[in-house]
C-alpha positions in Angstrom: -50.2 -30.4 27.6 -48.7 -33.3 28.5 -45.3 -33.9 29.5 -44.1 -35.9 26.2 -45.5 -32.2 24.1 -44.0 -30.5 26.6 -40.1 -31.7 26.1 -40.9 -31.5 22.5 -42.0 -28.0 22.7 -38.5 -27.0 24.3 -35.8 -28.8 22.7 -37.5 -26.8 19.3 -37.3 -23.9 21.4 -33.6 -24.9 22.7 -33.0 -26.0 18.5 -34.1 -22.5 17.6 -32.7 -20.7 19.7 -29.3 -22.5 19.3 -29.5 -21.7 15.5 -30.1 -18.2 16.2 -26.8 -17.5 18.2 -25.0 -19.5 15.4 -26.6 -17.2 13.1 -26.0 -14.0 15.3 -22.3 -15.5 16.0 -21.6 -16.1 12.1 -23.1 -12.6 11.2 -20.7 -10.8 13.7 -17.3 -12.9 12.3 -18.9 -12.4 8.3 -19.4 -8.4 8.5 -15.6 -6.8 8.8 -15.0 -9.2 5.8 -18.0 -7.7 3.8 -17.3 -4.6 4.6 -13.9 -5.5 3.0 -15.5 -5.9 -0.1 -18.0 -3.1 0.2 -15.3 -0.9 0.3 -13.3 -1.9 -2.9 -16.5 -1.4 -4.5 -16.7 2.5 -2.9 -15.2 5.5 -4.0 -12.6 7.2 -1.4 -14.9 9.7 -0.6 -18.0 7.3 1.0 -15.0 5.0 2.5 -13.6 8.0 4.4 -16.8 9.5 5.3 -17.6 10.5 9.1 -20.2 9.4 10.6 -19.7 6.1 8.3 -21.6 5.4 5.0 -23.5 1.9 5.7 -25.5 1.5 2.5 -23.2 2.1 -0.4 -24.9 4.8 -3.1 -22.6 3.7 -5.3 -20.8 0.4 -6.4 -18.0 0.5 -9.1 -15.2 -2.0 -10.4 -12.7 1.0 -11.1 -10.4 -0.1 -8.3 -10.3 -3.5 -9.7 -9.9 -2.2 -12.7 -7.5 0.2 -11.9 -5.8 -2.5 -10.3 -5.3 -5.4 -12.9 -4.8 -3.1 -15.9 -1.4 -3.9 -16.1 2.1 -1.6 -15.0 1.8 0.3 -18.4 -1.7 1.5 -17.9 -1.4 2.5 -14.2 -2.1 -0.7 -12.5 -0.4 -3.4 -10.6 1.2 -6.3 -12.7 -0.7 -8.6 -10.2 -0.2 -11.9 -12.6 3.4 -11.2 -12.6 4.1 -11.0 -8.8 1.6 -14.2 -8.3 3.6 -16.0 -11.0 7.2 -15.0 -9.1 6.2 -15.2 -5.7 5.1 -19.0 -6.8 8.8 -19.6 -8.6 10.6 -17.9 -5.5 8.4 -19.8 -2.7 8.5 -22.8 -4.6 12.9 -22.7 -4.9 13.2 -21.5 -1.8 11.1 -24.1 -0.1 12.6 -27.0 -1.7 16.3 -26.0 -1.4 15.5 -25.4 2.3 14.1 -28.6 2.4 17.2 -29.9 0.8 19.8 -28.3 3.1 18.3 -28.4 6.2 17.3 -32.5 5.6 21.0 -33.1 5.0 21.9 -30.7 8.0 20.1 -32.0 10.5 20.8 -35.4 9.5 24.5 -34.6 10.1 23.6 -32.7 13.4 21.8 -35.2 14.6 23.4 -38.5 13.3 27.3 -37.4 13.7 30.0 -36.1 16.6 32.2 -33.3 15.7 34.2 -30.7 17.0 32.2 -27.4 18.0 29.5 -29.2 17.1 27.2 -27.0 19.6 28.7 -23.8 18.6 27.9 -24.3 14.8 24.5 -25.4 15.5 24.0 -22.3 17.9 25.6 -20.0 15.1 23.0 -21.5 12.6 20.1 -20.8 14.9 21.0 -17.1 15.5 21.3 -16.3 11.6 17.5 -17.5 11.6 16.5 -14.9 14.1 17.7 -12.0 12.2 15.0 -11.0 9.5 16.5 -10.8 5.7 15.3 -7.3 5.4 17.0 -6.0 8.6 20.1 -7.0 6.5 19.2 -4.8 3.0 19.1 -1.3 5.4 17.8 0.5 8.0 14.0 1.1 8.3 14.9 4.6 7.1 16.9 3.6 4.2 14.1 1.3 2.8 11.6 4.1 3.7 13.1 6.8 1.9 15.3 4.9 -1.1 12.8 1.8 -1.8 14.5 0.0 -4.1 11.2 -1.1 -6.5 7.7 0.2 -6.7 6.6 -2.5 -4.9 8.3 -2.1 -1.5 7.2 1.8 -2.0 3.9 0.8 -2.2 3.9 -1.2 0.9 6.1 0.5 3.4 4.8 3.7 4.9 1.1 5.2 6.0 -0.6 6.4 4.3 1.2 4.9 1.6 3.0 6.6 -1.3 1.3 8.5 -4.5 2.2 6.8 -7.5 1.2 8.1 -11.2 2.1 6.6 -14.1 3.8 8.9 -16.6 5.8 9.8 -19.9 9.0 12.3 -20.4 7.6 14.7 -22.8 10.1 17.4 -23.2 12.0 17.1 -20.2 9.0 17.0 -18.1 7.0 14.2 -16.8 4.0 14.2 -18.5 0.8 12.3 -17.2 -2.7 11.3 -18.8 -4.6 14.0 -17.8 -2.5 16.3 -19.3 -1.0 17.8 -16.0 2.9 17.8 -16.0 5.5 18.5 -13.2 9.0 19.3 -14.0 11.6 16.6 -13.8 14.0 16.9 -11.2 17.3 17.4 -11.8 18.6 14.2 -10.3 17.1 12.0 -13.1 18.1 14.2 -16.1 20.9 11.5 -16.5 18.7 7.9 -15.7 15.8 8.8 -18.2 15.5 9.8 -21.6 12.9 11.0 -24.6 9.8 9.3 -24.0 10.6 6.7 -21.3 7.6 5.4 -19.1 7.7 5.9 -15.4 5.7 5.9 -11.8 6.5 9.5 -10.3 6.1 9.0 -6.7 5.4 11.2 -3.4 5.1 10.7 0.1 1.6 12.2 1.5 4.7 14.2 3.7 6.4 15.4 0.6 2.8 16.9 -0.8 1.0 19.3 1.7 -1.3 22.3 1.0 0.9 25.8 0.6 1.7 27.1 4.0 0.6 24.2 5.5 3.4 21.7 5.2 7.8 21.2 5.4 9.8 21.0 2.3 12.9 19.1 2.6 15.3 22.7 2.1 15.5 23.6 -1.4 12.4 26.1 -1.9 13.5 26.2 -5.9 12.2 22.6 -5.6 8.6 22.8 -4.4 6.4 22.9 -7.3 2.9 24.6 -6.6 -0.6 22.9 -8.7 -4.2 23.9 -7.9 -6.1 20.8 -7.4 -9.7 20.2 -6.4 -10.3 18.9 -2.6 -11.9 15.6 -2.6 -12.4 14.6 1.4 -10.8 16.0 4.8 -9.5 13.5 7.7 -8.3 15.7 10.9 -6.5 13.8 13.2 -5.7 16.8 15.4 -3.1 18.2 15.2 -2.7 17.3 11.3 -5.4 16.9 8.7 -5.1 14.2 6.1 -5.7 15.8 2.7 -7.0 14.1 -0.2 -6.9 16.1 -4.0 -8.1 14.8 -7.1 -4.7 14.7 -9.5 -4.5 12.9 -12.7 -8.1 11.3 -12.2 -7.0 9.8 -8.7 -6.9 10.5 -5.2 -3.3 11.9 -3.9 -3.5 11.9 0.0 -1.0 14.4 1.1 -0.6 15.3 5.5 -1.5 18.9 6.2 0.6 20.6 9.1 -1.2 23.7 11.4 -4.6 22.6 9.7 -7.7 24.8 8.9 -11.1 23.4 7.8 -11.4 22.8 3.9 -14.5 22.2 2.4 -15.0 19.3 -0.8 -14.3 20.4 -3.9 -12.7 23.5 -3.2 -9.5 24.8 -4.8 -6.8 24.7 -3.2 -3.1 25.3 -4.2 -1.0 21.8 -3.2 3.2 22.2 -3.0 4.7 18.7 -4.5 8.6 18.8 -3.0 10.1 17.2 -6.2 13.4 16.8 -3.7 11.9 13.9 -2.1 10.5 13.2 -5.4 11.0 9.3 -6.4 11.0 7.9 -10.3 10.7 4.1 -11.1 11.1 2.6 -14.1 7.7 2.2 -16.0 8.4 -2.0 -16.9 10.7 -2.9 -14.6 9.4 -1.4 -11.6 12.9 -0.8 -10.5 14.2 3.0 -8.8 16.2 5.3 -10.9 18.1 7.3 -8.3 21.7 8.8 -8.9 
């Protein structure tokens, strides 16, 4: 082979071999992401699995489903946060623009008494996060003041069930109902639509879990086990209720098996109610 051939031969080498780390590279960054998508397309149970599931059995749209079927049906009024996190970014953004263009131009363009110590004051309000100023952490964990925020803050996050008062109990599709707790016999009425909420710390199985003081208050339901996560000293639960998986955090743990029966205490004392179109809590 002569020597021409022979620098040929390796830069297609070099060129093929340059492509397949780009390829190797690219596959590495690309596979959290599809397993991202994998999993909104798995039920909980192969997403939770141990050792790990890597070929789906099963693909479904439920949770997208689930998820842009509207507040009323159970789901997430998606469209409606998009179209008011637009109008609030969008106002926001150009009335900072506005102030602070006029501010700094006076800042910068003017003398004036105290004229550092205004500035400064200015710059410390913009270290201080808005939220820190609505509450404490603990405040905003246990009295959220929509849906939304209970949805977000907390893990696991909160159970939330869509559901009708029916009697004076809340009422949900499957049929099941849990008595209303006495707090909100003054905020709803006859037939109102609302998300019941729980804390996976506020739903535990009997015996295995700390209600917040009023035993009258615990209400006891038999519900199907769907998947186990120990974690040592605790045990992540999750039960099938109302056609959904409610995680709930299992003090003292002992092995459960799937689909077993298991009797699961809700603490309707740290029970939260938000109204079913505004997303808004009722709390007295």
């Amino acid at each position: 082979m002569d020597t021409n051939a022979s620098h040929r031969l390796r830069r297609r080498l070099l060129k093929v071999a340059h492509l397949a780390g780009l390829f190797l590279a690219m596959l590495v960054i690309c596979l959290p992401g599809l397993w991202i998508v994998l999993s909104s397309l798995r039920p909980t149970v192969e997403i939770m699995a141990k050792p790990p599931v890597w070929i789906p059995e099963t693909l479904s749209l439920d949770a997208y489903r689930a998820m842009f079927s509207g507040a009323g049906q159970g789901g997430v009024p998606v469209w409606d946060y998009f179209r008011n996190s637009l109008i609030v970014s969008v106002t926001s953004t150009v009335i900072a623009l506005a102030i602070g263009l006029s501010g700094g131009y006076a800042f910068a363009r003017y003398r004036f008494k105290a004229k550092s110590a205004i500035f400064l004051g200015f710059m410390l309000t913009r270290a201080v996060p808005g939220i820190a100023l609505l509450g404490t952490p603990e405040d905003v964990f246990r009295r959220p003041a929509t849906k939304f925020v209970a949805g977000f803050i907390g893990s696991p996050p909160m159970n939330m069930e869509e559901a009708v008062l029916t009697d004076g109990k809340l009422a949900f599709a499957s049929g099941a109902t849990l008595p209303l707790p006495p707090r909100f016999r003054s905020l709803v009425r006859e037939g109102q639509k609302v998300t019941f909420g729980l804390r996976p710390d506020d739903v535990y199985p009997s015996g295995h879990g700390l209600h917040a003081g009023d035993a009258d208050a615990v209400h006891e339901i038999e519900l199907p086990v769907t998947i186990t996560e120990p974690l040592g000293n605790e045990t992540l639960v999750f039960t099938q209720f109302n056609g959904r998986d409610w995680v709930s955090r299992m003090l003292n743990p002992r092995p459960l098996r799937p689909g077993e029966a298991v009797p699961m205490s809700f603490d309707l004392a740290r029970a939260h109610l938000f109204d079913g179109e505004t997303g808004r809590a009722l709390a007295s």
